[in-house]
MOPAC internal coordinates of N, CA, C and O (Angstrom, degrees):
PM7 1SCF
backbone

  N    0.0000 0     0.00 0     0.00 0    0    0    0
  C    1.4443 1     0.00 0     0.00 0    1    0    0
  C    1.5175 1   109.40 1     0.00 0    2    1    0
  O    1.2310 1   113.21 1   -32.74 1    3    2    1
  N    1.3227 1   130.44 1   147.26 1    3    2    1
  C    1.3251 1   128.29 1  -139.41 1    5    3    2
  C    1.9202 1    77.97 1  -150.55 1    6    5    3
  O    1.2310 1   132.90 1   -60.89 1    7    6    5
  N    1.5720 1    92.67 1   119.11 1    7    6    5
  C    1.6166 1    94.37 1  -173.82 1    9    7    6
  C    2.0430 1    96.52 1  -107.83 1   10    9    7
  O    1.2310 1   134.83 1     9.48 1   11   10    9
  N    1.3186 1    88.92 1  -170.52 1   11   10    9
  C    1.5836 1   112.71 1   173.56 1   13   11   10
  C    1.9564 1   105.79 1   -39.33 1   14   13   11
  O    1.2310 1   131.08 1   111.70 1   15   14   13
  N    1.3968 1    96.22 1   -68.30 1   15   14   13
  C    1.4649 1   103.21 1  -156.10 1   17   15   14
  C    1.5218 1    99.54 1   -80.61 1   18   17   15
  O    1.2310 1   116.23 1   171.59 1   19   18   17
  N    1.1417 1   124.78 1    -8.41 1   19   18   17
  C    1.9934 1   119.04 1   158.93 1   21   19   18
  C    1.1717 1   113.53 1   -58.18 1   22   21   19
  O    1.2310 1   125.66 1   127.14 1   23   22   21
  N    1.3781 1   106.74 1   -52.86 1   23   22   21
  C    1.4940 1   117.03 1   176.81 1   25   23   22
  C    2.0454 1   112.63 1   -49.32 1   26   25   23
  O    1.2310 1   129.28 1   139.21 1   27   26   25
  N    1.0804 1    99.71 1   -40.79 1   27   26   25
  C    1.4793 1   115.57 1  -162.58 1   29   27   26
  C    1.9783 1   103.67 1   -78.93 1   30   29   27
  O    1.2310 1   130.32 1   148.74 1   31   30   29
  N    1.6094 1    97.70 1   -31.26 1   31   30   29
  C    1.5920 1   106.49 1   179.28 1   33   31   30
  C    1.5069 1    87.14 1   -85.08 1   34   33   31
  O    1.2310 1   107.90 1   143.35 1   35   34   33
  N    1.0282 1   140.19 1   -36.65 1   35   34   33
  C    1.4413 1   126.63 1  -177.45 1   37   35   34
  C    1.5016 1   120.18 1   -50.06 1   38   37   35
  O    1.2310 1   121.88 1   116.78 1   39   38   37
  N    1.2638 1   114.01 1   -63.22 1   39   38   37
  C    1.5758 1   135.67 1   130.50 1   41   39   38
  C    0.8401 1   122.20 1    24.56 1   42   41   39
  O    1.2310 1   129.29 1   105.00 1   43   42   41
  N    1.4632 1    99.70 1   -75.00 1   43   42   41
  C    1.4908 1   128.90 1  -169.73 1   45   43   42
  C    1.6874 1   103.33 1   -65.84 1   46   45   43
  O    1.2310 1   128.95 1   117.12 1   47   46   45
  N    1.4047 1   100.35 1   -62.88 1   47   46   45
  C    1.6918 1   105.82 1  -164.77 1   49   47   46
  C    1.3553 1    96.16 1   -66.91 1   50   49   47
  O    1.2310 1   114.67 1   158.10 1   51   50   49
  N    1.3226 1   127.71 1   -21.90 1   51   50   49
  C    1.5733 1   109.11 1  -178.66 1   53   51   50
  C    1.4050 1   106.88 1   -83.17 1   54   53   51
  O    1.2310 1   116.23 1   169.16 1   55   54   53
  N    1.4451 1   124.77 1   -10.84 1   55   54   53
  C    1.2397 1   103.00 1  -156.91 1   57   55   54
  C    1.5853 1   151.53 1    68.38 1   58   57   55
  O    1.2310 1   139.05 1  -140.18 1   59   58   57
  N    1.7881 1    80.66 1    39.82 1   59   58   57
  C    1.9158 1    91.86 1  -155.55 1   61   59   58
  C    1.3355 1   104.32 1  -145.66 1   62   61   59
  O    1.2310 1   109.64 1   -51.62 1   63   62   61
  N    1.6618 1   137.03 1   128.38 1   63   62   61
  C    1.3554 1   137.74 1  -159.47 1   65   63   62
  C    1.6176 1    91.50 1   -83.99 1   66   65   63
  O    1.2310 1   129.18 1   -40.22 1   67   66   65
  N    1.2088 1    99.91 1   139.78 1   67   66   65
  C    1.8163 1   106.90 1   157.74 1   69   67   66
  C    1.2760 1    99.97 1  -146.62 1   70   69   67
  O    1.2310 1   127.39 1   -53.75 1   71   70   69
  N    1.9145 1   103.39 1   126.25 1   71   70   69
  C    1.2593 1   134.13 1   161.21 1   73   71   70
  C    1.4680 1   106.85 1    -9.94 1   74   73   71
  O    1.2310 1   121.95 1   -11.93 1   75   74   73
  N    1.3648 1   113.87 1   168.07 1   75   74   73
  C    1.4839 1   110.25 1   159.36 1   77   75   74
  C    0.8013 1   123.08 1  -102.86 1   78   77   75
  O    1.2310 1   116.57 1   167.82 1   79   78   77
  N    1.3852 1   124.13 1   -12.18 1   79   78   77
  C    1.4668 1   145.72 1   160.96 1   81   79   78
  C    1.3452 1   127.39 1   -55.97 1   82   81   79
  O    1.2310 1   130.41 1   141.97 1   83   82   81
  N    1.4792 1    97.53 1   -38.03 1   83   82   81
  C    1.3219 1   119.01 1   176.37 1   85   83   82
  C    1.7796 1   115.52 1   -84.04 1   86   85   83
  O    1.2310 1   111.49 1  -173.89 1   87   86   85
  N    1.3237 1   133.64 1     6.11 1   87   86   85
  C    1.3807 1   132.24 1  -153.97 1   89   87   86
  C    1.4673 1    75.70 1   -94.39 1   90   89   87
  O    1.2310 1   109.76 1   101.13 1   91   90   89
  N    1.2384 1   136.81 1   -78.87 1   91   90   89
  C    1.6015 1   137.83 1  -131.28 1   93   91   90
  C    1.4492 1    93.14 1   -87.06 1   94   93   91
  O    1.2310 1   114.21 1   167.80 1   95   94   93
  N    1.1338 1   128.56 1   -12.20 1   95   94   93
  C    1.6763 1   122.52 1   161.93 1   97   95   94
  C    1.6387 1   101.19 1   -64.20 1   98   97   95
  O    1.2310 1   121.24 1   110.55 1   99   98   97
  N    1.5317 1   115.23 1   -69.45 1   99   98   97
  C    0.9854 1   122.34 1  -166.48 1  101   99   98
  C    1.8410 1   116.93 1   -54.92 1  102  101   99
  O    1.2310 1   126.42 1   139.42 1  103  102  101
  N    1.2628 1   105.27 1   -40.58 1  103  102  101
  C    1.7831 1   105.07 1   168.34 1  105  103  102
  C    1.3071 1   114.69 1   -51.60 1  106  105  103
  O    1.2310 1   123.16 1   146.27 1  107  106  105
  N    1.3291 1   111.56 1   -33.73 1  107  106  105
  C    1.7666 1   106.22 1  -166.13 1  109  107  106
  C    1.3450 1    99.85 1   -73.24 1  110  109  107
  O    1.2310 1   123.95 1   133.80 1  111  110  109
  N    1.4527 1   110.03 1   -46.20 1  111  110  109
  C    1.9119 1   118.84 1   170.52 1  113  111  110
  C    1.5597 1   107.18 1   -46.77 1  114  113  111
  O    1.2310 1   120.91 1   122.22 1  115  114  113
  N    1.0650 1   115.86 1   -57.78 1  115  114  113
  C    1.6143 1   112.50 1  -165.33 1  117  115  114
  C    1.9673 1   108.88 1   -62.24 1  118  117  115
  O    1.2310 1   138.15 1   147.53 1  119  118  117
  N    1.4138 1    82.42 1   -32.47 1  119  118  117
  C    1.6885 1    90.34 1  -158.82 1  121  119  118
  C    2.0502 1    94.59 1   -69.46 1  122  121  119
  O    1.2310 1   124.09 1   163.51 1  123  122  121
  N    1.2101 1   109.77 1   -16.49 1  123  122  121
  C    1.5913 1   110.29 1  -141.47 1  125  123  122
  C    1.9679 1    89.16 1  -113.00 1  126  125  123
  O    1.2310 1   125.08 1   160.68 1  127  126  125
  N    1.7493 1   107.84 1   -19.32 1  127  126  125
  C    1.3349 1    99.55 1   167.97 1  129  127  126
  C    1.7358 1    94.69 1   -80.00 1  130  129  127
  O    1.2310 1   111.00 1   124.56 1  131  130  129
  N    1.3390 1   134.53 1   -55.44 1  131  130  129
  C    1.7107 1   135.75 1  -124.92 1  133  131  130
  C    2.0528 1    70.52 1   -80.59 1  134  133  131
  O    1.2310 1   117.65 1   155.16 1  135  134  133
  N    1.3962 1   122.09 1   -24.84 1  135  134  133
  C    1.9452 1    96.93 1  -179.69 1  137  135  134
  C    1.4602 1   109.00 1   -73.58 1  138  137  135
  O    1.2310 1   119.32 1   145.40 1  139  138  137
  N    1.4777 1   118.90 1   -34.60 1  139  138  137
  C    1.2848 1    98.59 1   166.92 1  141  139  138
  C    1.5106 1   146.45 1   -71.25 1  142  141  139
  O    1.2310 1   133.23 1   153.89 1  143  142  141
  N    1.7864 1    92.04 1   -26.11 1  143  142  141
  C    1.6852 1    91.20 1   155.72 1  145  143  142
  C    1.4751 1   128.37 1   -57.67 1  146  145  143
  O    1.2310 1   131.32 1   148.44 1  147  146  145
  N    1.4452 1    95.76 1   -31.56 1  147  146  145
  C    1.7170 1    96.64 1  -175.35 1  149  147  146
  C    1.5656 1   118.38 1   -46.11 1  150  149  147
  O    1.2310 1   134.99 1   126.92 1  151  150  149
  N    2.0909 1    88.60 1   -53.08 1  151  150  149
  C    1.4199 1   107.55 1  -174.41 1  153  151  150
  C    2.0955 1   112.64 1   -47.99 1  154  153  151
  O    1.2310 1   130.38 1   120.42 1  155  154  153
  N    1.7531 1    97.59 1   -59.58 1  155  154  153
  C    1.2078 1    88.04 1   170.43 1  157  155  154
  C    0.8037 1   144.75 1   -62.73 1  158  157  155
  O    1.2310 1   111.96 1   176.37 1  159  158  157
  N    1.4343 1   132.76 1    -3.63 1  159  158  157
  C    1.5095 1   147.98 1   136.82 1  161  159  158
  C    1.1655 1   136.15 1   -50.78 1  162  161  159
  O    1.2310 1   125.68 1   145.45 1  163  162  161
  N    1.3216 1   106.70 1   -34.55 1  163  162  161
  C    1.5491 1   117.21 1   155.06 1  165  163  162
  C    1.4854 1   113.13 1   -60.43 1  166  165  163
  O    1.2310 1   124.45 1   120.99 1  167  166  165
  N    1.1581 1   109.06 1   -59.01 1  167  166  165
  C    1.4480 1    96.88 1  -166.64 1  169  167  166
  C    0.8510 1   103.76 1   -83.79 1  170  169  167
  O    1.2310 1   102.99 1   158.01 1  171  170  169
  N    1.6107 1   148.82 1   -21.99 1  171  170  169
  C    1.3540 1   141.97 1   178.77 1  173  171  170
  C    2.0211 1   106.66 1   -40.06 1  174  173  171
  O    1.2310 1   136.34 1   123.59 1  175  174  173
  N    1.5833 1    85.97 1   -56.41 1  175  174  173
  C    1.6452 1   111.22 1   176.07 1  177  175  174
  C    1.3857 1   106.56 1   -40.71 1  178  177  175
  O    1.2310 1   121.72 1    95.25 1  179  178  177
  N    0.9961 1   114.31 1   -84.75 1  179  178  177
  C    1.2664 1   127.71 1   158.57 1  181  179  178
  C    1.5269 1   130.02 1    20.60 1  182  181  179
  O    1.2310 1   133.74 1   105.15 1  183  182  181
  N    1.6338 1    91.04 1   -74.85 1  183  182  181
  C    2.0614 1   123.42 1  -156.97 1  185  183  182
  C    2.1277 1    85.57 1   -91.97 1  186  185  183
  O    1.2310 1   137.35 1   132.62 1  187  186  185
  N    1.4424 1    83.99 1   -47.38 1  187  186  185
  C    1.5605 1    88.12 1   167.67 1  189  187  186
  C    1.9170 1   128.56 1   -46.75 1  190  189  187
  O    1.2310 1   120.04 1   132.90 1  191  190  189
  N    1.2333 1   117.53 1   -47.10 1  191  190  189
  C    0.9765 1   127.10 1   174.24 1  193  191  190
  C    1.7835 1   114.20 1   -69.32 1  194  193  191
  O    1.2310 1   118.84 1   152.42 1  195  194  193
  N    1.2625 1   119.82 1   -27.58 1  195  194  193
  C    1.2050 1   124.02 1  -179.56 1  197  195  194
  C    1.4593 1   118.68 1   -77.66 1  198  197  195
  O    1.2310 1   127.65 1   128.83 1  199  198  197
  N    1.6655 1   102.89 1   -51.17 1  199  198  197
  C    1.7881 1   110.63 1   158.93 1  201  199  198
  C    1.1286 1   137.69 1   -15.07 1  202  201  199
  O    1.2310 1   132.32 1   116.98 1  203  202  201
  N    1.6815 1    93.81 1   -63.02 1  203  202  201
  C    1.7814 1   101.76 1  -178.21 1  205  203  202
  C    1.6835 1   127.69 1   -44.19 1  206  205  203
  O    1.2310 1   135.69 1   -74.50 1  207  206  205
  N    1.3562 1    87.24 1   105.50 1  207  206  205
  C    1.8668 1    79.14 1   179.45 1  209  207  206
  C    1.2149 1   103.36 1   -84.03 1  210  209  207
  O    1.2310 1   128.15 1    -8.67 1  211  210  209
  N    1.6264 1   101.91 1   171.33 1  211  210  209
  C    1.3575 1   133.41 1  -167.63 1  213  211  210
  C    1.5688 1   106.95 1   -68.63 1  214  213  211
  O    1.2310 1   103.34 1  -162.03 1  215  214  213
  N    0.6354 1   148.22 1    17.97 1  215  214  213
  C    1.4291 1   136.45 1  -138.67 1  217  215  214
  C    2.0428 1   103.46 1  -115.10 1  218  217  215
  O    1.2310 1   131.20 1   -30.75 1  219  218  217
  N    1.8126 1    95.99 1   149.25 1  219  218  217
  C    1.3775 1   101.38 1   177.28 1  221  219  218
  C    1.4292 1   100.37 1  -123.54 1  222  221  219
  O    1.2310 1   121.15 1    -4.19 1  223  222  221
  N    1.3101 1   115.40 1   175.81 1  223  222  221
  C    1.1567 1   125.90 1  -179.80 1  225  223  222
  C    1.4926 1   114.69 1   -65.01 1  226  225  223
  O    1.2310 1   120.25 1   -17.96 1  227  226  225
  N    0.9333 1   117.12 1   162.04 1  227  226  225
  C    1.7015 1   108.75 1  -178.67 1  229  227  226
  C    1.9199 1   104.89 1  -139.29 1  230  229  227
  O    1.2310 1   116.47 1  -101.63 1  231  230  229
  N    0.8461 1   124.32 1    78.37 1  231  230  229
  C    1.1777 1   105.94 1   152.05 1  233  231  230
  C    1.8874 1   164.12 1   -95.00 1  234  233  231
  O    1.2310 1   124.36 1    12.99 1  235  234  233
  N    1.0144 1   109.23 1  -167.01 1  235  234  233
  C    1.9436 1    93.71 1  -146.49 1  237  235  234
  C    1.2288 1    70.61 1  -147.77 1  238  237  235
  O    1.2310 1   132.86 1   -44.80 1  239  238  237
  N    1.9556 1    92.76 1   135.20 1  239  238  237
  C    1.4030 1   131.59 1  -169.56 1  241  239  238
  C    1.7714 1   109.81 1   -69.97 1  242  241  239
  O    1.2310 1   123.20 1   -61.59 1  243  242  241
  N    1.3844 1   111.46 1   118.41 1  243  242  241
  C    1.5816 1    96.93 1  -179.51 1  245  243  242
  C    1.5025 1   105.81 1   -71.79 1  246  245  243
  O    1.2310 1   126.87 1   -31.45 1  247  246  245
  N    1.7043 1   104.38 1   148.55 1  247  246  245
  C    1.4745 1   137.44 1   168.56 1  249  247  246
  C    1.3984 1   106.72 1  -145.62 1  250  249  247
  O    1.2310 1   128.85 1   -13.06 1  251  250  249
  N    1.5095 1   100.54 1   166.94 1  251  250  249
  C    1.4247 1   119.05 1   162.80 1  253  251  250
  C    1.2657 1   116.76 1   -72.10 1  254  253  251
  O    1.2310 1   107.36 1   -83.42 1  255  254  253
  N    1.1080 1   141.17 1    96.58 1  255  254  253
  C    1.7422 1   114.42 1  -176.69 1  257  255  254
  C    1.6487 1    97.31 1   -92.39 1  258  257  255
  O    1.2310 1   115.27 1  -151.54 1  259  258  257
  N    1.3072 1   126.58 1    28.46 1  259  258  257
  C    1.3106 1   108.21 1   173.41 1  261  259  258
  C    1.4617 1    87.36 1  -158.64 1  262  261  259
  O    1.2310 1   126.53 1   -45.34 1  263  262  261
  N    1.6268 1   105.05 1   134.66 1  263  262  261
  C    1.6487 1   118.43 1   172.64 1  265  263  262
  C    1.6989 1   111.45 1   -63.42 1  266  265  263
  O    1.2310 1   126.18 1   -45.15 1  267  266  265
  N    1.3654 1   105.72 1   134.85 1  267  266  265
  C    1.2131 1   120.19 1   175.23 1  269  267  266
  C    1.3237 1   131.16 1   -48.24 1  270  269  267
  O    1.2310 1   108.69 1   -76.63 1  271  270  269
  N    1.2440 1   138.76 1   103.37 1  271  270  269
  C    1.0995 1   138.01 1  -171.21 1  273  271  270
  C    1.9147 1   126.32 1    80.24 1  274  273  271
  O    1.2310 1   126.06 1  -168.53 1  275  274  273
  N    1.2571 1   105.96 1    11.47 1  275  274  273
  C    1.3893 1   149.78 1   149.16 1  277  275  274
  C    1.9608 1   114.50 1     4.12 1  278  277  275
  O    1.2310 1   135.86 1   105.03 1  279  278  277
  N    1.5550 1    86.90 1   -74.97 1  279  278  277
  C    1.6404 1   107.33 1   179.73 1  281  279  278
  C    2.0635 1   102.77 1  -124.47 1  282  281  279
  O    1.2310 1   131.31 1  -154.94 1  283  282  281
  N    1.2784 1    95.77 1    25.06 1  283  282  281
  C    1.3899 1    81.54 1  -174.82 1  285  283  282
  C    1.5728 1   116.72 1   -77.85 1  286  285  283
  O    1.2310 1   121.60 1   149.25 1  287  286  285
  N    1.4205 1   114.55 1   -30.75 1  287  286  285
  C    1.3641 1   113.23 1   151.49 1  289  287  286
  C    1.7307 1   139.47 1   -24.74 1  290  289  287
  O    1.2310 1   137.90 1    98.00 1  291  290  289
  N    1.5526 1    82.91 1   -82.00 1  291  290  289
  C    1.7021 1    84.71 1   151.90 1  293  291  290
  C    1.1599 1   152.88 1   -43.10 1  294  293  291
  O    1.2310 1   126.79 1   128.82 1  295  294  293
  N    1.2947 1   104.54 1   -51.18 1  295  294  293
  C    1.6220 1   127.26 1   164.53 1  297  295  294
  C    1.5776 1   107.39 1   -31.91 1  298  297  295
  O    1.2310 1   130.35 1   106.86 1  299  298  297
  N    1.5576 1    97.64 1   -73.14 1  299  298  297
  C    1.3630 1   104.75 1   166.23 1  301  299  298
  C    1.7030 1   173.00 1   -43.26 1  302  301  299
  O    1.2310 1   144.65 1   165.14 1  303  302  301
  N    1.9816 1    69.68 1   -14.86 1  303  302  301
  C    1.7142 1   114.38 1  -176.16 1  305  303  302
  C    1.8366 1    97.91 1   -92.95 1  306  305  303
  O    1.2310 1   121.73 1   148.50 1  307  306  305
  N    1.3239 1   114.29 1   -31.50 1  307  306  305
  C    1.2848 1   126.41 1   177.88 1  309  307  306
  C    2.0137 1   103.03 1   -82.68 1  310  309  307
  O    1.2310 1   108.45 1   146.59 1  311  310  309
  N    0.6188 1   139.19 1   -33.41 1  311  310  309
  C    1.6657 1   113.58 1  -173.44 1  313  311  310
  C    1.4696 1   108.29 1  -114.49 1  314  313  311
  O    1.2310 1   130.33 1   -26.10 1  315  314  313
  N    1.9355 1    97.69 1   153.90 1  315  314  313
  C    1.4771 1   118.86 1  -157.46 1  317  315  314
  C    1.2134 1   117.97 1   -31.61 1  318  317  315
  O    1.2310 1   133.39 1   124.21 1  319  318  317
  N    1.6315 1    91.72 1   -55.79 1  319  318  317
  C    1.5029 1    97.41 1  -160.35 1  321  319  318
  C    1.6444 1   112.02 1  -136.15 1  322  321  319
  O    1.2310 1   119.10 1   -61.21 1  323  322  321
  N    1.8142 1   119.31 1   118.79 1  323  322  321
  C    0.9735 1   109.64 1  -162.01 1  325  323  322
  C    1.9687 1    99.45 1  -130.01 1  326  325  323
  O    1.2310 1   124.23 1    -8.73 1  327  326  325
  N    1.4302 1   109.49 1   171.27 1  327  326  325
  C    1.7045 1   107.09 1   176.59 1  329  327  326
  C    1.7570 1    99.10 1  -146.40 1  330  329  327
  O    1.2310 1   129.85 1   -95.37 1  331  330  329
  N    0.9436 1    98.61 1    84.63 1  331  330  329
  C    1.6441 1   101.09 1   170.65 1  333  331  330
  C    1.6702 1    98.15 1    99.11 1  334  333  331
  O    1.2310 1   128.71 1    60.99 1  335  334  333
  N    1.5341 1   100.83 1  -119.01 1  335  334  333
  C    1.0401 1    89.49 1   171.67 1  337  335  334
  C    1.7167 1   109.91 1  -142.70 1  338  337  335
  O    1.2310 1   133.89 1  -113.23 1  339  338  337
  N    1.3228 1    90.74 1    66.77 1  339  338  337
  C    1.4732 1   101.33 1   150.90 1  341  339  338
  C    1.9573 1   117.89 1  -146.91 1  342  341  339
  O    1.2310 1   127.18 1   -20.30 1  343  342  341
  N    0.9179 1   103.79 1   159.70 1  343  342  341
  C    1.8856 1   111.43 1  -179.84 1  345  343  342
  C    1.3849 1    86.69 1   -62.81 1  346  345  343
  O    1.2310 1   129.63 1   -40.06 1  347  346  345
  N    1.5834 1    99.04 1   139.94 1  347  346  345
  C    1.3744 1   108.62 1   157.03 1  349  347  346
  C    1.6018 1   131.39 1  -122.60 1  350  349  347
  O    1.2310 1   117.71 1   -49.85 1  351  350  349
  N    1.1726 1   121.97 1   130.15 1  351  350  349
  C    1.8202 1   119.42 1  -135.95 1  353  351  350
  C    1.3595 1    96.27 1  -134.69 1  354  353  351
  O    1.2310 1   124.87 1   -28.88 1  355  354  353
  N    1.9105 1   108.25 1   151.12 1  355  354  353
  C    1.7692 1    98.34 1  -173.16 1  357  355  354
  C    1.2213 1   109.07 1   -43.54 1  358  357  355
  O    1.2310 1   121.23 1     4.29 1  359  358  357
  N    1.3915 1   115.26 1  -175.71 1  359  358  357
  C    1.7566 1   123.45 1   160.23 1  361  359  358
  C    1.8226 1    92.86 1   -83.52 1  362  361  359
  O    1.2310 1   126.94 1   -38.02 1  363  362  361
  N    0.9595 1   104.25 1   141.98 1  363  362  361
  C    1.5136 1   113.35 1   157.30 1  365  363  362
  C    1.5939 1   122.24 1   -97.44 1  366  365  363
  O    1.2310 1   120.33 1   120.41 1  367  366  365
  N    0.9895 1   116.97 1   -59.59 1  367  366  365
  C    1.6285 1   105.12 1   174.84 1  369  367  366
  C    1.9832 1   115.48 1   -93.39 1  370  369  367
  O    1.2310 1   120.10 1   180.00 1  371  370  369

């Protein structure tokens, strides 16, 4: 339950005048959004807990699936600028 002076420390930390007129309007608002967050939190929790699949990791045996040096020819026949056999690229630093 969310009284007068929550509203007023709220206020405070925001840094923002509210009427006095306006406090017990505004509690019923505050109090009547933070139940619906609750709610959607519940069920968020909830739908959340049901989701989780079963699942483990699966992993797959390393290989080469491609012979070494394969297309390296080519590769090489295609870019600007090369020195043996590697690309050769501005200096950057």
């Amino acid at each position: 339950m969310l009284t007068v002076k929550d509203i007023e420390k709220l206020a405070e930390l925001a840094r923002i005048d509210i009427p006095t007129e306006e406090k017990e309007t505004l509690r019923k608002e505050v109090e009547a959004i933070l139940g619906y967050v609750g709610e959607i939190q519940k069920v968020a929790g909830e739908s959340a807990e049901k989701e989780i699949p079963n699942h483990r990791n699966v992993f797959r045996e390393d290989s080469n699936p491609h012979l070494s040096g394969e297309f390296t020819k080519e590769l090489l026949e295609e870019v600007p600028r090369r020195q043996d056999e590697y690309v050769k690229v501005k200096k950057i630093l």
